[in-house]
C-alpha positions in Angstrom: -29.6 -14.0 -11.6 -31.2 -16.7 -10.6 -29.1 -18.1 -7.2 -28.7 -14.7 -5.5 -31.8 -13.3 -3.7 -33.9 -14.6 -6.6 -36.9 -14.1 -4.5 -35.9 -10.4 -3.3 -35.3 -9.9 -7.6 -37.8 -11.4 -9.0 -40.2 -8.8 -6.8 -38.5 -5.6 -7.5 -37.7 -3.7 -10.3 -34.0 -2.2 -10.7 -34.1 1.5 -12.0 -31.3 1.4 -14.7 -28.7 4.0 -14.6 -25.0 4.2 -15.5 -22.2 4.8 -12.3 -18.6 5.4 -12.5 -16.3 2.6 -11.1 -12.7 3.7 -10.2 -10.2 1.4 -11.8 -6.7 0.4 -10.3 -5.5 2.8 -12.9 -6.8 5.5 -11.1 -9.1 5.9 -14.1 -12.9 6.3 -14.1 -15.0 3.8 -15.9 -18.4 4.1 -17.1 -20.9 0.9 -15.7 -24.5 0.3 -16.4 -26.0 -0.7 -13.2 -29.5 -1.7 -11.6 -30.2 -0.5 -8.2 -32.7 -2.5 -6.1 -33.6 -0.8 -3.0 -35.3 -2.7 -0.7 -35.9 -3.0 2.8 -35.1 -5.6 5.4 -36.1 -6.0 9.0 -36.7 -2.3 9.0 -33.4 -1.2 7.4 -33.0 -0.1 4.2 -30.5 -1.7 1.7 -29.8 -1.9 -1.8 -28.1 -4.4 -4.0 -26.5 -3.0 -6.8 -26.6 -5.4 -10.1 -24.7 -5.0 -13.4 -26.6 -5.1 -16.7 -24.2 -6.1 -19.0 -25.9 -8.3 -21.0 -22.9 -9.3 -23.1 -22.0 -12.9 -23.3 -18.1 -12.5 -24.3 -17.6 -10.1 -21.2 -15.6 -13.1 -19.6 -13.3 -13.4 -22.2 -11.8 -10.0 -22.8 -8.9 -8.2 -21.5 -10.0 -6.0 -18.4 -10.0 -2.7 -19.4 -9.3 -1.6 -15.5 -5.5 -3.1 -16.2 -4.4 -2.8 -19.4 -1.5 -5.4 -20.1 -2.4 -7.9 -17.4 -4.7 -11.1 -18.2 -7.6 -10.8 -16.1 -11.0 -12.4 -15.9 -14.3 -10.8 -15.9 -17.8 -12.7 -15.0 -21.3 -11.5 -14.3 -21.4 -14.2 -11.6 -25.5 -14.3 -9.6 -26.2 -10.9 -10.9 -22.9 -9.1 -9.6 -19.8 -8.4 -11.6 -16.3 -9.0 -10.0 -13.4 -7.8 -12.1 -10.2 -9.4 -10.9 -6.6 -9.0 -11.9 -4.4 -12.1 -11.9 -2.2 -11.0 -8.4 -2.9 -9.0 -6.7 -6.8 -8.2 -6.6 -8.6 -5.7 -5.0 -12.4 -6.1 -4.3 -15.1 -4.0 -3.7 -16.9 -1.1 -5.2 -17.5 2.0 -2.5 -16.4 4.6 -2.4 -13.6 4.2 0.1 -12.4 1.6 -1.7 -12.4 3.2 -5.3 -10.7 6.1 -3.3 -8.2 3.8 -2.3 -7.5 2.2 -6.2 -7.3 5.6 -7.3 -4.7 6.2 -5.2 -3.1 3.3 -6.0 -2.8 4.6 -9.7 -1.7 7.9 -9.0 1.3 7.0 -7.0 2.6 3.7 -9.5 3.6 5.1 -11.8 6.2 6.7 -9.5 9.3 5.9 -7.7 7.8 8.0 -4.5 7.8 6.3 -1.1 4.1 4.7 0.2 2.9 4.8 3.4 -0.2 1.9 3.6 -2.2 2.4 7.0 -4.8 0.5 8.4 -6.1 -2.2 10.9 -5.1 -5.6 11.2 -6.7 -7.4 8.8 -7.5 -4.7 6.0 -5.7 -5.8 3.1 -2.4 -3.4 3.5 -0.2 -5.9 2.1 -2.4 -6.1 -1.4 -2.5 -2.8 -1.7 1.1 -2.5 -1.2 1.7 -5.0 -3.9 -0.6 -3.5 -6.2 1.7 -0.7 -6.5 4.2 -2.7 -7.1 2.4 -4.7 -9.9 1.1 -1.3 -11.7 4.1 0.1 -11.5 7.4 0.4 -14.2 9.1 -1.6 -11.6 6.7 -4.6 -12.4 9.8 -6.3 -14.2 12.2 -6.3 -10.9 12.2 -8.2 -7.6 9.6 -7.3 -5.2 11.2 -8.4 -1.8 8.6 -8.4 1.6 9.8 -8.3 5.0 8.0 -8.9 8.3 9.4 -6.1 10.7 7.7 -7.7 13.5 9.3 -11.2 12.9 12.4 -10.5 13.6 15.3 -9.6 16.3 16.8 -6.3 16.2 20.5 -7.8 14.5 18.7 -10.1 12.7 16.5 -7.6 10.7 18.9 -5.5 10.3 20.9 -8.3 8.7 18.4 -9.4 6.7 17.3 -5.9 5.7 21.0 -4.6 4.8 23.1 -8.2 5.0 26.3 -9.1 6.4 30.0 -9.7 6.3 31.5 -13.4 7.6 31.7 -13.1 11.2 30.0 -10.0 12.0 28.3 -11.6 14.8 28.4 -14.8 16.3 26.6 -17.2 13.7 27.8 -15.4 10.9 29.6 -17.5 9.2 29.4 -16.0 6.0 28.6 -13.2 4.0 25.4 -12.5 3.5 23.4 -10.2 0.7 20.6 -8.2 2.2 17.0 -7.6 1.5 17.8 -4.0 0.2 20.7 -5.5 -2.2 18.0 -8.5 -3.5 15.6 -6.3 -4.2 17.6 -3.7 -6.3 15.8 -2.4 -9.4 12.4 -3.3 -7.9 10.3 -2.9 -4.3 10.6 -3.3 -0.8 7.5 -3.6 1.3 8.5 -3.1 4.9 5.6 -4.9 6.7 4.9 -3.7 10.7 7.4 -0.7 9.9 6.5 0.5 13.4 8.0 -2.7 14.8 12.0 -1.7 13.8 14.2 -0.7 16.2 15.9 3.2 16.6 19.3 1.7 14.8 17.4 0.0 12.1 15.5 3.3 11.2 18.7 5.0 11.4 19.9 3.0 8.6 16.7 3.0 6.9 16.8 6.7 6.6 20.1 6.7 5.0 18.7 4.6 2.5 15.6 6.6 1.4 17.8 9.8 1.5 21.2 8.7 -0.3 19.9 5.2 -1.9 22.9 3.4 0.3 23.8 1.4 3.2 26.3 -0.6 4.6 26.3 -3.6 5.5 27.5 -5.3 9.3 30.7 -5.7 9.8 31.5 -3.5 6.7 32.7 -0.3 6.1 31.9 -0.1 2.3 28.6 1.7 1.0 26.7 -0.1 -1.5 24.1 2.0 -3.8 20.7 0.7 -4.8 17.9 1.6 -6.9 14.4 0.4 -4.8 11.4 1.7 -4.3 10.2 1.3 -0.2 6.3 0.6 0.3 5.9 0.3 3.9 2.8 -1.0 5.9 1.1 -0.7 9.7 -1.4 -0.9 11.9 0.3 1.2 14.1 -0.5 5.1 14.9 3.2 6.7 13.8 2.9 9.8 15.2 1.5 8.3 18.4 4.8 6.5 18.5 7.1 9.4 16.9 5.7 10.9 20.7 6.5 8.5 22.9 10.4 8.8 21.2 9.9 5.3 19.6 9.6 6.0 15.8 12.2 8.6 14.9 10.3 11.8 13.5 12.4 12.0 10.1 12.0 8.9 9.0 8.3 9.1 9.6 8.1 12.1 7.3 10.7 10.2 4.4 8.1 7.2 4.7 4.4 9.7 4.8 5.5 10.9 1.1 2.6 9.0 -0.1 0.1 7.5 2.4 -2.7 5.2 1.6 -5.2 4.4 4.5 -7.3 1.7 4.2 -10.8 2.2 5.4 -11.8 -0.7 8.2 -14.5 -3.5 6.9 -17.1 -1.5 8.9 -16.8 1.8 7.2 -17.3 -0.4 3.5 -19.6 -2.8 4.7 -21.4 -2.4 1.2 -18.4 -4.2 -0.5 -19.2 -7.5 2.3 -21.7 -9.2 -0.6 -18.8 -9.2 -3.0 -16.2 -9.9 -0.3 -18.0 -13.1 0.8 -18.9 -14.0 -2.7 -15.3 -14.2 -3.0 -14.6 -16.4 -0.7 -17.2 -18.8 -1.0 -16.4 -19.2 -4.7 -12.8 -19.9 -3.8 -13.8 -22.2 -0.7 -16.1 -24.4 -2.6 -13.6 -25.4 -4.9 -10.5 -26.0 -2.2 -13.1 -28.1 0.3 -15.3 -29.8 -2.7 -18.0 -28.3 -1.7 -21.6 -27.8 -3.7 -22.3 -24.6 -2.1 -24.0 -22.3 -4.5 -24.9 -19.1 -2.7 -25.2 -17.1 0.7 -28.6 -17.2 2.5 -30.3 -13.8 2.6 -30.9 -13.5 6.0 -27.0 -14.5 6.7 -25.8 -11.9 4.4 -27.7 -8.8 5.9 -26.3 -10.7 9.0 -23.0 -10.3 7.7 -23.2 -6.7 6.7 -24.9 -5.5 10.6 -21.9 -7.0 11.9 -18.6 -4.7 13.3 -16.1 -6.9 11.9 -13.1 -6.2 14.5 -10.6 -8.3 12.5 -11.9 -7.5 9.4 -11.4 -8.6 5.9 -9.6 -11.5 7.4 -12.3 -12.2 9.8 -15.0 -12.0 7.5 -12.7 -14.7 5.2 -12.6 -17.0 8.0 -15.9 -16.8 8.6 -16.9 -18.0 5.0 -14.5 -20.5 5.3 -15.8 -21.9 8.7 -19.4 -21.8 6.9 -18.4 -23.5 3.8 -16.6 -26.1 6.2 -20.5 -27.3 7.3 -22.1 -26.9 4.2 -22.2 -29.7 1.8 -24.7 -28.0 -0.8 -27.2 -25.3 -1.0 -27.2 -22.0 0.9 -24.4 -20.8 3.0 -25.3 -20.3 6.5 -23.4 -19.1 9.4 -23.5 -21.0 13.1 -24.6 -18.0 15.7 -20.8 -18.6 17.6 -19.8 -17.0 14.3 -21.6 -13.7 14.0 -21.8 -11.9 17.3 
């Protein structure tokens, strides 16, 4: 404990007492944690610190995901348990909501729905299904809605015969056929046009599609996570998200909570970063600065997670050693 608020720990006294911690196995685990409330600036804030007093705790297989090498450290008083890919941080309630969600619906084959705001994490928690689930062993195939022209994604999503269209010059397996026997995660889902959700619904009602320029079905066996920022039923509306295949995909939705609804998880979050920062810049920074955290933590965060990672990263980028600070520009 002694580069983290070491002078804010050294005056107070954490009451011990044990908390649950929601695993991505949707399971409840028992931790033993110190609670130091204190008060900054007028506002009230607490820093929850694990006791685990154990010096092998690094070494051992994470109970939170059995069968997956993981690595567990007590790192400046907070513990960050972390599976090898994909890794989900933070310990409030939204987000152990949002893990145990994750481990009910894995174990599955049904159809997720991740929601949230740019920036949230969707696609992590949409390959956290993935990883937890008995499809762990096949192809998990990703595709950026949003990137693509209507033909094209519809090509890449369900492939081609030799001169369907002009630049097809051969055939062509699509993302459906690549992926069969594992996952899909259809990113911006909101972005695909009426033709390609046409097709999409055959394939999450009769597993099967055919590609362009072909008459033929082909059957698949895959598993569809998709993910957006977008408000579906807003669009389903406005007549530019067909109706049924929102209610195919809304079998199992997940939303993510925005940065400012969690803004308890933003210690860990930035600890994150930093740590991974300091090692990719060669850097000697050892900790964040009080006063920046609790800066950190009043802030809104509009672009969220990703912001908040940029925002490390800009700090680590003037910081040769010592405390992490953050330039006013930085923190509105």
């Amino acid at each position: 404990m002694s580069l983290l608020w070491p002078s804010i720990i050294a005056q107070h006294k954490p009451a011990i007492k044990r908390s649950d911690l929601f695993g991505k196995d949707g399971k409840t685990h028992s931790l033993r944690l110190g609670n130091y409330a204190i008060e900054y600036q007028g506002r009230p804030a607490i820093l929850a610190v694990v006791c685990n007093p154990d010096p092998t705790a690094g070494t051992a297989k994470n109970p939170l995901t059995p069968g997956i090498a993981t690595k567990s450290a007590v790192v400046s008083g907070l513990i960050e348990t972390t599976a090898d890919y994909p890794s989900i941080i933070g310990q409030s309630i939204q987000i152990r909501d949002v893990c145990s969600q994750v481990g009910l619906v894995a174990k599955t084959d049904a159809t997720v729905l991740v929601q949230g705001e740019t920036g949230t994490g969707k696609e992590l928690v949409a390959q956290a299904v993935h990883f937890h689930s008995d499809r762990v062993q096949g192809p998990l195939i990703k595709v950026n809605c949003a990137a693509l022209t209507e033909t094209l994604l519809e090509s890449e999503l369900f492939g081609h015969r030799k001169v369907a269209f002009t630049g097809a010059v051969q055939d062509r397996k699509g993302r459906f056929k690549l992926a069969d026997g594992g996952t899909v995660i259809l990113d911006e889902i909101g972005c695909m046009s009426l033709s390609g959700q046409a097709k999409l619904l055959r394939v999450l009602q009769e597993r099967e599609f055919e590609p362009i320029g072909d008459s033929r079905s082909i059957k698949v066996d895959v598993r569809v996570i998709a993910i957006t920022n977008a408000d579906l039923i807003g669009e389903v509306e406005k007549g530019r998200f067909r109706e049924d295949l929102f209610y195919r995909l809304n079998v199992f939705p997940i939303r993510l909570p925005p940065l400012r609804e969690r803004n308890e998880d933003i210690p860990l979050l930035s600890w994150h970063f930093l740590k991974g920062y300091t090692v990719s810049l060669k850097k000697q920074v050892e900790d964040i600065d009080f006063d920046a955290i609790s800066k950190l933590m009043c802030y809104s965060w509009p672009g969220n997670i990703r912001e908040l990672e940029n925002t490390v990263e800009y700090g680590v980028f003037w910081k040769k050693e010592g405390l992490l600070e953050f330039p006013a520009c930085r923190i509105r």
